[in-house]
C-alpha positions in Angstrom: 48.3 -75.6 -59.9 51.5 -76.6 -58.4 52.3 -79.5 -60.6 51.7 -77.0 -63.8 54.4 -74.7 -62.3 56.7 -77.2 -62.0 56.4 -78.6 -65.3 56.6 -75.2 -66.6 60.2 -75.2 -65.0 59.2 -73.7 -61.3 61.4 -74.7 -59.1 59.4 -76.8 -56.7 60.1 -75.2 -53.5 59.0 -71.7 -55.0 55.9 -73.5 -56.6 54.8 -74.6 -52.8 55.5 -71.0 -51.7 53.4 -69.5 -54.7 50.6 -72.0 -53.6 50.7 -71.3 -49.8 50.1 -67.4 -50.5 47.8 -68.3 -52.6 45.5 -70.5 -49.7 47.2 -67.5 -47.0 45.3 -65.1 -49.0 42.1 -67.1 -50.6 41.4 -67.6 -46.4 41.7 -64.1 -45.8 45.1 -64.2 -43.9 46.0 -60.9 -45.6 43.0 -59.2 -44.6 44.4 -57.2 -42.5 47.6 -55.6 -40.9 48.6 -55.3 -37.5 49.8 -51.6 -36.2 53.4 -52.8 -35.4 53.7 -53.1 -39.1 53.2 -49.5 -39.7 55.8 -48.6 -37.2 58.4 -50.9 -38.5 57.8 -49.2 -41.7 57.4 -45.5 -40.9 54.6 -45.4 -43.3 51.6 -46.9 -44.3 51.3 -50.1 -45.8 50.6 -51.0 -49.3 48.2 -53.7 -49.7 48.9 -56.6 -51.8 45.9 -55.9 -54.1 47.2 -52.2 -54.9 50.6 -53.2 -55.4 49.6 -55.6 -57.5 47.2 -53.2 -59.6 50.0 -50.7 -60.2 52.5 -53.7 -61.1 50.3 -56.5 -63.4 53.3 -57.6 -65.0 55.4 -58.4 -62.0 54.1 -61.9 -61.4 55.3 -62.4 -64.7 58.8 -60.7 -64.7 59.2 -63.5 -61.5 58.5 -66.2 -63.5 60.5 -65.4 -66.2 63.6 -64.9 -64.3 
C-alpha cells in the first residue's frame, strides 16, 4: 500500500503515517477514548468512523492537495 502512494506522488513520510493509522486502527488502537480527552475538549468526541461517514470525500481532498 505504501509503495502505491508513493508512486502515485505521496510524499513518503505522509505515506508511512497513512499506513501506521491504518495498522493503529486495523489493531483496534482507536477503540476507545480516554475521559481526559473529553475534558480537553469540552465536548464529546467524534469517532473516526462518524467523521469519516459525514465526510467520504475528505481522504480524497488530502490526497489531492
Amino acid at each position: 500500500m505504501e509503495g502505491a502512494k508513493v508512486a502515485a506522488g505521496l510524499p513518503e513520510p505522509c505515506a508511512e503515517m497513512l499506513l501506521g493509522i491504518f495498522r493503529a486502527s486495523r489493531r483496534g488502537d482507536f477503540s476507545t477514548v480516554d475521559a481526559t480527552f473529553e475534558k480537553l475538549l469540552d465536548r464529546e468526541p467524534t469517532p473516526l468512523r462518524d467523521m469519516l461517514a459525514a465526510e467520504p470525500t475528505l481522504a480524497l481532498q488530502t490526497q489531492q492537495k
